[in-house]
C-alpha positions as CSV (number, residue, x, y, z in Angstrom):
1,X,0.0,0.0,0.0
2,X,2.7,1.9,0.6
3,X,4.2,2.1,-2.7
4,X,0.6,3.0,-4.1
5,X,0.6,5.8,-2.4
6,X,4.2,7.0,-3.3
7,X,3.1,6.5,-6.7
8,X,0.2,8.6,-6.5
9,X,1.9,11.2,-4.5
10,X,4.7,10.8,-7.2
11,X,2.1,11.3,-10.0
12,X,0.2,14.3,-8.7
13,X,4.0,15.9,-8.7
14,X,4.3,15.0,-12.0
15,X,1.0,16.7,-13.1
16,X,1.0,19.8,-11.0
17,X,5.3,20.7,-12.2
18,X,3.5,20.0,-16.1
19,X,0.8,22.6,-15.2
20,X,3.2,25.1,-13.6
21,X,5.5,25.2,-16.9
22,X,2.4,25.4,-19.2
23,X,0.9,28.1,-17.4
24,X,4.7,30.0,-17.3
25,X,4.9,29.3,-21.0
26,X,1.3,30.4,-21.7
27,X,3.0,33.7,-20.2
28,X,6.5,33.9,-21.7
29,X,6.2,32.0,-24.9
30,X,6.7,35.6,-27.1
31,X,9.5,36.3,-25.5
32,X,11.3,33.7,-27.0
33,X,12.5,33.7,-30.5
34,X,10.8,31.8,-33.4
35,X,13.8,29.7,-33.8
36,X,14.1,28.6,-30.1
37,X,10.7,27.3,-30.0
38,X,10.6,25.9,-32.9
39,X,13.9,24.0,-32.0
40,X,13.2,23.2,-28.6
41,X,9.9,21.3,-29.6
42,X,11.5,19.7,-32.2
43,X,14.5,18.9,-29.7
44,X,12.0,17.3,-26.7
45,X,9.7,15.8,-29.6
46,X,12.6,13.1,-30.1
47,X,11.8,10.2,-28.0
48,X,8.1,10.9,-27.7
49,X,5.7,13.7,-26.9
50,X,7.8,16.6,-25.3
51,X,6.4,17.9,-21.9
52,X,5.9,21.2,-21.0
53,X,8.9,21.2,-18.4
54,X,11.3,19.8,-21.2
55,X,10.6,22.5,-23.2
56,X,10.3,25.0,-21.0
57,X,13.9,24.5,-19.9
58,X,15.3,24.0,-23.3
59,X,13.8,27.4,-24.0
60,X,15.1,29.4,-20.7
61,X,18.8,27.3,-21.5
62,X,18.5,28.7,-24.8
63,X,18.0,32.4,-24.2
64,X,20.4,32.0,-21.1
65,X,23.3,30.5,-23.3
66,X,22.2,33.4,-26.2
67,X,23.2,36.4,-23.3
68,X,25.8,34.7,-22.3
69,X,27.3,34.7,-26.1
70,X,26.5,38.3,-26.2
71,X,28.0,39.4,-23.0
């Protein structure tokens, strides 16, 4: 029983960290280039579906790594 509910516990995590990065990309996603998003889908599309925190990442890595070029 224990496990079950370490599962379910596990699960709820999982769903509520996806719904957190869609909401945050609902808000940031034109602040990201065209390019970026359309290579971080592509990028956490490999594999499977992407999730909303894979790509969420991939995009703030992106646009980190992009003004740390530039600095």
């Amino acid at each position: 029983m224990g496990e079950s509910l370490s599962l379910d516990t596990t699960l709820r995590q999982c769903l509520a960290d996806e719904k957190s990065a869609r909401d945050q990309l609902e808000k940031e996603w034109t602040q990201f280039t065209p390019a970026l998003r359309q290579r971080c889908v592509a990028t956490t599309r490999t594999g499977g579906d992407p999730s909303y925190v894979e790509v969420l990442v991939c995009l703030q890595m992106g646009r980190d790594a992009g003004q740390l070029q530039r600095n």
